[in-house]
C-alpha positions as MATLAB code, in Angstrom:
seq = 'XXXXXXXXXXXXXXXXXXXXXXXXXXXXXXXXXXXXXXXXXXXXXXXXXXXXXXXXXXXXXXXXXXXXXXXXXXXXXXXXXXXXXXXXXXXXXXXXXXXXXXXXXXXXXXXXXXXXXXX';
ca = [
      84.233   16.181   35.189;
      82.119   14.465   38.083;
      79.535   17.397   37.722;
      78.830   17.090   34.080;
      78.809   13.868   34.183;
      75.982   13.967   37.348;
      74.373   17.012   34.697;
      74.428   14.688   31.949;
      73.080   11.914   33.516;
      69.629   14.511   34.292;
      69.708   15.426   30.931;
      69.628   11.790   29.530;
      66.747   11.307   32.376;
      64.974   14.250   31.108;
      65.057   14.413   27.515;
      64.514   10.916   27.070;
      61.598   10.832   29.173;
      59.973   13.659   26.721;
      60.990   12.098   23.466;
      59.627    9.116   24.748;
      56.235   10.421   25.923;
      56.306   12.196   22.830;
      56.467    8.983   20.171;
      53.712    7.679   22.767;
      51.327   11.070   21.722;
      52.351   10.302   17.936;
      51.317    6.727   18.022;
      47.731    7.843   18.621;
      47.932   11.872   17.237;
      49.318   12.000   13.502;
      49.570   15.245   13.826;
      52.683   15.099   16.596;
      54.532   12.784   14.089;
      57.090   14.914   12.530;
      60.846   14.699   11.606;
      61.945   16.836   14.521;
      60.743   13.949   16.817;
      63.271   11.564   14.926;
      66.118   14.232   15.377;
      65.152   14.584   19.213;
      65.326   11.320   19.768;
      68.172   10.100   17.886;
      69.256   13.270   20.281;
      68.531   12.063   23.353;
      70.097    8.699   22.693;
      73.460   10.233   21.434;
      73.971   11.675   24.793;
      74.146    8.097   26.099;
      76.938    7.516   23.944;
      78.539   10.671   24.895;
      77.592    9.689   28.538;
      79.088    6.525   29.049;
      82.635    7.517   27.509;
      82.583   10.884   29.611;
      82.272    8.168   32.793;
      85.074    5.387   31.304;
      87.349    8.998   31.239;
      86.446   10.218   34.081;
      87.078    6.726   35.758;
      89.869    6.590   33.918;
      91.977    9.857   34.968;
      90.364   10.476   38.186;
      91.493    6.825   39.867;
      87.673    7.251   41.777;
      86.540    2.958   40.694;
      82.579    3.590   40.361;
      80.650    0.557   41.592;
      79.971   -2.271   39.214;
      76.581   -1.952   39.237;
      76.762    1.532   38.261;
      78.429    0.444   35.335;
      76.315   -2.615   34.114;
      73.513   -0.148   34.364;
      74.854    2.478   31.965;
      75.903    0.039   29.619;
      72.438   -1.456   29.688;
      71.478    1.670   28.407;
      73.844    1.995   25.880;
      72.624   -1.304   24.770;
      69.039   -0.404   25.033;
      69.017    2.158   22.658;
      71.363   -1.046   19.780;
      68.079   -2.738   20.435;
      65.740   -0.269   20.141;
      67.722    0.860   16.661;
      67.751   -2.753   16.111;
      64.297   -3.429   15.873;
      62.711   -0.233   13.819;
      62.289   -2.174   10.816;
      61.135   -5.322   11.538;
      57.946   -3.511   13.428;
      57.438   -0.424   11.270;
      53.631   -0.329   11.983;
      54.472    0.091   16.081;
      57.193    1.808   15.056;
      56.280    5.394   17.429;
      55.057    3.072   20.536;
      59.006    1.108   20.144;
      60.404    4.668   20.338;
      57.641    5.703   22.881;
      58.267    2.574   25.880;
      61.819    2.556   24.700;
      62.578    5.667   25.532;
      60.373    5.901   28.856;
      62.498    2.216   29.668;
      65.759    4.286   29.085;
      64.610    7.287   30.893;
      63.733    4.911   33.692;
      67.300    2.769   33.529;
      69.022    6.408   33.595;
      66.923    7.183   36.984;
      68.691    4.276   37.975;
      72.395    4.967   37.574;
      71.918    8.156   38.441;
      70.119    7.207   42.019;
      72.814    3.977   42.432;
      76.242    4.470   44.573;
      79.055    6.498   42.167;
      76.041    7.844   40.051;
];
């Protein structure tokens, strides 16, 4: 379980990085704004979700304690992405640069956990 959850942790770095780069290119290029942008990122912020009960499991059943701050930073991510969500609406016209920093700011958290002790 340690592996995929080291995997998943690249994934979330990577995927997020692109979807976030990408929003970036579609603030200034209509033509990269499309719906399959939306479903990548929604995407690449599910596997956060996914990510952080795969570690509360694997802490769980393995007895291994990750550090604490390995922990406060995944759930800062987790609650990255309520804020992100949070805030869509209220600044529709910056809507693709929200999703574009927001998703560079969670690829960079993830570099984070992954690079801290138990990550």
């Amino acid at each position: 379980m340690r592996t995929v959850h080291e995997i998943l942790g690249w994934l979330i770095v990577a995927t997020n990085g692109v979807v976030g780069l990408w929003a970036l290119v579609a603030h200034w290029k209509p033509a990269a704004r499309a719906t399959v942008l939306w479903v990548a990122t929604a995407a690449a912020q599910f596997l956060i979700f996914v990510q952080v009960i795969l570690g509360v499991v694997y802490q769980s059943t393995s007895g291994i304690e990750a550090p604490g701050i390995h922990q406060f930073y995944g759930f800062i991510t987790l609650l990255t992405v309520a804020l992100i969500y949070s805030y869509r609406q209220q600044i529709e016209r910056w809507r693709y640069l929200l999703y574009g920093f927001g998703g560079l700011f969670i690829m960079g958290l993830a570099l984070r956990t992954v690079f801290l002790p138990g990550g």
